[in-house]
N, C-alpha and C positions, 0 to 999 in steps of 0.2 A: 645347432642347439637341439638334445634333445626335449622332447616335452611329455611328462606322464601327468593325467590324471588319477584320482585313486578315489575312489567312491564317493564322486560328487555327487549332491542331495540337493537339490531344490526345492522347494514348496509355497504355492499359493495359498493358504491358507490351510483345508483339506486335500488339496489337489498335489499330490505330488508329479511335479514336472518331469524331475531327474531323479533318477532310484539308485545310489549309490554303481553309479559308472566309473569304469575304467577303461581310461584310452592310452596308445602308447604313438604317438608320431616322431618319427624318425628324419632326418637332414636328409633333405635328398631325394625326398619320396611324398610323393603324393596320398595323401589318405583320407578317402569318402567316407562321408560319415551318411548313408545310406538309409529312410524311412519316411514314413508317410508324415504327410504334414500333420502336424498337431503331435509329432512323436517324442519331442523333446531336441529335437538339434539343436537349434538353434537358440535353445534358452542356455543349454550348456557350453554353447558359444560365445554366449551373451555371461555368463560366468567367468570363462575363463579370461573375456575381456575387460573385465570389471565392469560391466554394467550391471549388472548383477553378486550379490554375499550371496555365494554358497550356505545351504543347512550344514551340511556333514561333506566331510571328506578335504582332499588337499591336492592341491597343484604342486608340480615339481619342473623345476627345468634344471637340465644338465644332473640333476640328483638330489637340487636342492628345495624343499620348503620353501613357496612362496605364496607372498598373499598380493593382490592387486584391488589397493582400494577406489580405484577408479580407472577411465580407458588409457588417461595420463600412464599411470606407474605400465600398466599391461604395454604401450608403446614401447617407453622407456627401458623395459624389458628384452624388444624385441619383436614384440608379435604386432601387427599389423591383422585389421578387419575391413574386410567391403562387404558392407551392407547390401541389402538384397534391394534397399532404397535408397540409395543414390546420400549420400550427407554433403551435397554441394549447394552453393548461393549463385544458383543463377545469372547475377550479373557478375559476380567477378569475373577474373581472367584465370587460365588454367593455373599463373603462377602465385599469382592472390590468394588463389585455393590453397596451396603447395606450401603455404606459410602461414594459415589461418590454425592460430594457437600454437603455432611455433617460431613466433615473429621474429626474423634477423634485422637486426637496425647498423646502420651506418653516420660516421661522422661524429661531431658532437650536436648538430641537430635531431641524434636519432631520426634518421628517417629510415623505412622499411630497403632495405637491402634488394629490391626486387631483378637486380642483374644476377644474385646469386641462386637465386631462384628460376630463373631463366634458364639459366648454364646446367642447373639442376635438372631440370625437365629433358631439355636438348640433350645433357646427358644418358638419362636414362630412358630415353625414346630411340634414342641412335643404337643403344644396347641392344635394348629387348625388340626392336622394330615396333613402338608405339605408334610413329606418323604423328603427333601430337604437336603442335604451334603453343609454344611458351605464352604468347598474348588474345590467344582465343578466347573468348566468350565462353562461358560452361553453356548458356542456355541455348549457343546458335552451334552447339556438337551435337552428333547422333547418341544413341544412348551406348552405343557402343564404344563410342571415344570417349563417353564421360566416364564408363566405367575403367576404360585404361587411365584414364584422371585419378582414380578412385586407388589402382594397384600402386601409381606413380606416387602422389601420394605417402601411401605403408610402405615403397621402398626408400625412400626419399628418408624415413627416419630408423632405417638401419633395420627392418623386420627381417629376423630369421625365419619365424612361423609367420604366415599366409594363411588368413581364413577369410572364403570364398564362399558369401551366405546364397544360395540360391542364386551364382552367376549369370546362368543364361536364361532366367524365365522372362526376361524382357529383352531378347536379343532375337535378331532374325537367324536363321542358319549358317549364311556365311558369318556373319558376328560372333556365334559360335564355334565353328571351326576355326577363327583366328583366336580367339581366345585361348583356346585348348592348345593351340600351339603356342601363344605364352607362358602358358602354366607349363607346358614342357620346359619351355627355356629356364621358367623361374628354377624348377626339379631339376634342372642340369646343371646349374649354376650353385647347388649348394640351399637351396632355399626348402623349408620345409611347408608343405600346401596342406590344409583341413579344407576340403571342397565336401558342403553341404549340399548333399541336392538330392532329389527321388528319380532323374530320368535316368535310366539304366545305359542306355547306348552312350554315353559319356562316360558312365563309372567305367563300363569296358573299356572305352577307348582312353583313358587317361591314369585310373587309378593304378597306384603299387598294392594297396593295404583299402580293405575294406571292412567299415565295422557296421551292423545293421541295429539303430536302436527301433523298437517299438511299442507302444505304452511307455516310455518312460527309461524303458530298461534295456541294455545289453539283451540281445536274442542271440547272438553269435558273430562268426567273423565270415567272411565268403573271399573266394580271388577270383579277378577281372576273367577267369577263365570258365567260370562259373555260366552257362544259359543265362538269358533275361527271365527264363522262365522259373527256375530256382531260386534267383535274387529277389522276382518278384513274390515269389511265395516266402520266404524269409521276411519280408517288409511286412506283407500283410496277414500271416497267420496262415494262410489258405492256399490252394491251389489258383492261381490267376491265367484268364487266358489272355494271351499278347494280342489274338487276334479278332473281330468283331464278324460276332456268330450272325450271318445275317442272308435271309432269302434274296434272289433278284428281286429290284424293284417293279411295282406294278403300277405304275405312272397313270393318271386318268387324264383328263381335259387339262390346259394351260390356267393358273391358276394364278402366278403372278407373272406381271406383260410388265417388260421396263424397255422403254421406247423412246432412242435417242438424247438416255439422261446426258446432261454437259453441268458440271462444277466449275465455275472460276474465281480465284481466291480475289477476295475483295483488296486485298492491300498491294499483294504481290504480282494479279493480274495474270497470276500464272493457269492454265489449263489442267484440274485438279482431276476432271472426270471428262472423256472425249466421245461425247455423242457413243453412249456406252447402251446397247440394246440386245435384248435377251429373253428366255419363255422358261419359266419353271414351274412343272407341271406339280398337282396333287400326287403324293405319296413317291417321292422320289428328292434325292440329294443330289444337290448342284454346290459343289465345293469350288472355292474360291482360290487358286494359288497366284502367287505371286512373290516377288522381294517386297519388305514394308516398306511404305511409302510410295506405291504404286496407283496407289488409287482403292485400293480393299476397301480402310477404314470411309472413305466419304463415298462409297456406292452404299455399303450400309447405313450409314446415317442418313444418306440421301432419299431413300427407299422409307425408313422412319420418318421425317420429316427435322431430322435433327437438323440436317445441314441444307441450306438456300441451295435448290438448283438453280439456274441459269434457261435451262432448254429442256427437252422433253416434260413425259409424263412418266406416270406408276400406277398402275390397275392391277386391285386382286378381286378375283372373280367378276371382270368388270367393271365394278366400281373403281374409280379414280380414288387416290390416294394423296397424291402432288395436292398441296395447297391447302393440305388441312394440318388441325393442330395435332400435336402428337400422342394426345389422351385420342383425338378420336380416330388417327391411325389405331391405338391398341384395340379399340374399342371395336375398329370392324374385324379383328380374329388375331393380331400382329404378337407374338413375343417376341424379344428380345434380348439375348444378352450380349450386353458392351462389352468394348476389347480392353477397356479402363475399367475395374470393376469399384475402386478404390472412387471417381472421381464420377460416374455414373451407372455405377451400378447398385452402390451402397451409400446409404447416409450413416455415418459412421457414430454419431454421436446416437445413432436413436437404437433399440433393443435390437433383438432376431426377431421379437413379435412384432414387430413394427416394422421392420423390412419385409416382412415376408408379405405384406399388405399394401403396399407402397401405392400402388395400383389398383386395388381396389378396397381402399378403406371406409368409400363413402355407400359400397353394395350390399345386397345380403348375402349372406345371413353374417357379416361382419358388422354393418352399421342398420339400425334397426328406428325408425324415425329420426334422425339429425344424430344419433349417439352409438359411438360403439359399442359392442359389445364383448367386454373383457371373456368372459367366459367361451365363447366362441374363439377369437382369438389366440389363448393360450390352447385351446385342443389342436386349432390348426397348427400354430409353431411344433406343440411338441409331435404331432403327425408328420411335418416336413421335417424336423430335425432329425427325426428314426430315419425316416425316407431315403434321405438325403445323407444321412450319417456326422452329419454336420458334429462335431468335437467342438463342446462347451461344454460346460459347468453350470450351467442355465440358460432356459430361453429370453431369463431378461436380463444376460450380457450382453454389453452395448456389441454391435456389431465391428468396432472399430477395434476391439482387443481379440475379436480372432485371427488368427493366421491366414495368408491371402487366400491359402486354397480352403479354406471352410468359409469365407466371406462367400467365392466363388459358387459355394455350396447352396449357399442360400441364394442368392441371385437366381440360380438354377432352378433351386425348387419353386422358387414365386413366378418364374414366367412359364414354368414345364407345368401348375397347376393349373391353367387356365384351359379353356377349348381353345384349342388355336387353328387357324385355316393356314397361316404362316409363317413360320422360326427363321427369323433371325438369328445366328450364332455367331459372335465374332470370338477367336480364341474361345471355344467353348472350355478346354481344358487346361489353358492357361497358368501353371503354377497349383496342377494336383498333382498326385500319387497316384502311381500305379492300378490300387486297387480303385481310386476314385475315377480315375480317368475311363477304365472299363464300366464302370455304372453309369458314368455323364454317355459314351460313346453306346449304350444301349439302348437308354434313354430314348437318343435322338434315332436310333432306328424305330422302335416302339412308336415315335409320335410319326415318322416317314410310314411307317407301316398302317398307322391309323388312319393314313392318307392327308396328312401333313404336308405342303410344300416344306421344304427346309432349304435353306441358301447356310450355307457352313462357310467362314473365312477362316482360314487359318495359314499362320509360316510354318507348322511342323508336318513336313510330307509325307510321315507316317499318316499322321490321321488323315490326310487329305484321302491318301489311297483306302485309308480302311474307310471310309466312311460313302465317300462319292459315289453313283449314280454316272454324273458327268462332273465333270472340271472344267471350269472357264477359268485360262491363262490371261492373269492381267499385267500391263506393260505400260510406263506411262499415261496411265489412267486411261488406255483402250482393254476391251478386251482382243487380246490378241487370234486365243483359238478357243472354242468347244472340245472337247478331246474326252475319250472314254478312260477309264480306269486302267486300262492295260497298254498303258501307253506309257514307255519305261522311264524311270526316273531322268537317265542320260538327254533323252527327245525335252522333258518338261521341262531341265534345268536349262535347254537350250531357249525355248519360248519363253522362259522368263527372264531370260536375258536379254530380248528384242526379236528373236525369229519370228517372223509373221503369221506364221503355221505350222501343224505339224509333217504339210506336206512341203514344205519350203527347208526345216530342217532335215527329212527324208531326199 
């Protein structure tokens, strides 16, 4: 089936989202839709799924005028969406899912047909190579198998078009390359993919057809043959560099001491962190690699005071850190940003000016005897929102209506404005764009440079290597090795597989 848009129109109110676009996706062929967050993708996604009436313009499939007044008719059509957030209920079962608003019944009792649903899944997992269990639990799968839930799902009701909002920004790297090879099989099989997304090393490796929108509007077309460095300047208007401009580090005294921390899960009894000990010096980055689920996320919280250790301590600048509360972790120099930004990093119902203060609403020159003060407040929003480049329409939109990588934005700018002795960054770029990613990754050299401890976790081992100082490999919640930055991806992916070292893989 082909699918033409013809100068789709959106509009917020003033805001024009979509500027009379036109897209042409073809059977068979994969086509990235290519821009920085806040550019409009994914509202014109959200159009042509009937979540959204179009202002102006018209959808066409196979040649023909068509209107979708809701995701229903858009289904029914053919076209299938995965959301970049998951639309599954937890407790059901993968096949519960698989028939939640398209219920088959059986009998004259009507009851839910859940055999055929079964057969359904088994089906198309044995196809594509899902590995997916027809009676699984949605909420005891990786997020990677929910989202093969998610395609199973839009194939399951006949989708010709495949749109793929922001696939892998919550996927570890192998989750990613298994994916990409689904999406190939989908493109082999006749199926037509709209894969939305900004990271470039995937358009290469996957797209036929690339379109770049920015502000709103068609900027041009580009092929997978194209540099990251020309795609990226396409995205963003500009010249971008891939690479992170940065002097060696000049390391001072031992600034944070983490000394035999041990995590163990209260319910499951399971060993979450393993007598994990470490020295991260002033003005230098100690990057975190690992597969998720190794223990990354609860050494960082552990360090915060988020999550109950077990054993050890945490000292910065000598001071002990263990056992206090988490205002007054920040309070002795700590920022942070979470790997969740949606669920601890933003309060989504309150403004940007009120995130951006989360932390210190009750100091000055923001609260000034027991009372804020507004005027002070909006200078700093609109200060971090230039800063930080943050895309809104005002500083008193809730935080919950921007896009993840401008929420991301703001998180950033309220812990990067503080003095810090500290940084925490878990996924510091987690779900930006190109040209944002290079501001966040300068950012944090700037504050390494001011003589900043910085601990970076992250699963994209691009940034690990552009950014690191040292690398500490983690492995069932030990850390496995210390290792310098030129230590080739082959050696690293082997340490985070279990190698004990890098001289054990040598």
């Amino acid at each position: 089936m082909k699918l033409e848009l013809q100068g789709i129109t959106k509009k917020f109110g003033d805001f024009t989202a979509n500027d009379a676009i036109d897209l042409v996706v073809s059977p068979g062929k994969v086509h990235a839709l290519l821009g920085e967050n806040g550019a409009g993708k994914s509202t014109l996604m959200n159009v042509l799924f009937g979540l959204y009436d179009a202002d102006g313009g018209q959808i066409l499939l196979d040649g023909e005028p068509t209107v979708f007044s809701d995701p229903g008719d858009a289904m029914d059509a053919g076209i299938g969406m995965v959301h970049q957030h998951f639309m599954l209920v937890p407790v059901f079962t993968v096949a519960e899912s698989l028939m939640l608003g398209h219920e088959d019944v059986k009998g004259p009792a009507k009851l839910l047909n859940l055999d055929a649903a079964r057969d359904k899944v088994k089906e198309l997992s044995e196809r594509f190579g899902f590995h997916i269990d027809p009676d699984a639990i949605i909420e005891d799968l990786s997020v990677g198998a929910q989202q093969r839930v998610e395609i199973i799902k839009a194939l399951s009701r006949d989708a010709k078009v495949l749109i793929l909002d922001e696939p892998t920004a919550v996927l570890t790297p192998q989750e990613t390359d298994e994916l990409l090879e689904i999406v190939g099989q989908l493109r082999d099989s006749g199926t037509a993919v709209v894969l939305i997304t900004h990271k470039l090393r995937e358009v290469k490796a996957i797209a036929d057809d690339i379109t770049v929108i920015r502000r709103g509007k068609v900027v041009g077309t580009a092929s997978p043959s194209d540099s990251q460095e020309e795609l990226a300047s396409l995205m963003v208007g500009r010249s971008v560099s891939m690479a992170v401009d940065k002097e060696p580090a000049e390391p001072g005294d031992a600034a944070l001491t983490v000394d035999g921390l041990s995590v163990v899960d209260e319910e499951t009894d399971i060993t979450l962190l393993d007598n994990v000990s470490f020295e991260l010096r002033a003005g230098e980055v100690l990057a975190v690699a690992g597969v998720q689920g190794n223990g990354q996320t609860e050494l960082a919280e552990a360090i915060l005071g988020l999550t109950k250790t077990d054993a050890g301590s945490v000292t910065l600048d000598g001071e002990r850190l263990t056992g206090r509360s988490i205002r007054s972790v920040l309070d002795a120099g700590v920022g942070f940003v979470p790997e969740d930004r949606t669920e601890d990093g933003v309060v989504a119902d309150f403004t940007i000016i009120n995130n951006l203060i989360l932390d210190l609403y009750d100091r000055a020159p923001y609260s000034k005897r027991g009372s804020l003060q507004p005027s002070v407040l909006r200078e700093n929003a609109d200060t971090q929102v230039e800063n930080f480049d943050v895309r809104t329409t005002s500083i008193d939109a809730l935080t919950g209506s921007l896009s993840g990588g401008n929420q991301q934005k703001v998180v950033l700018a309220r812990e990067l404005s503080r003095d810090l002795k500290l940084l925490i960054a878990s996924q510091p770029t987690r779900g930006l764009d190109v040209g944002s990613i290079e501001f966040v990754h300068k950012r944090i050299i700037e504050e390494r440079d001011k003589g900043v401890a910085v601990l970076v976790v992250s699963s994209e081992l691009d940034e690990v290597y552009a950014l690191a100082d040292r690398i500490a490999v983690m492995y069932h919640g030990k850390i496995v090795d210390i290792v310098s930055p030129d230590t080739d991806r082959d050696t690293l992916g082997l340490m985070m597989a279990g190698a004990h070292s890098k001289e054990e893989v040598a």
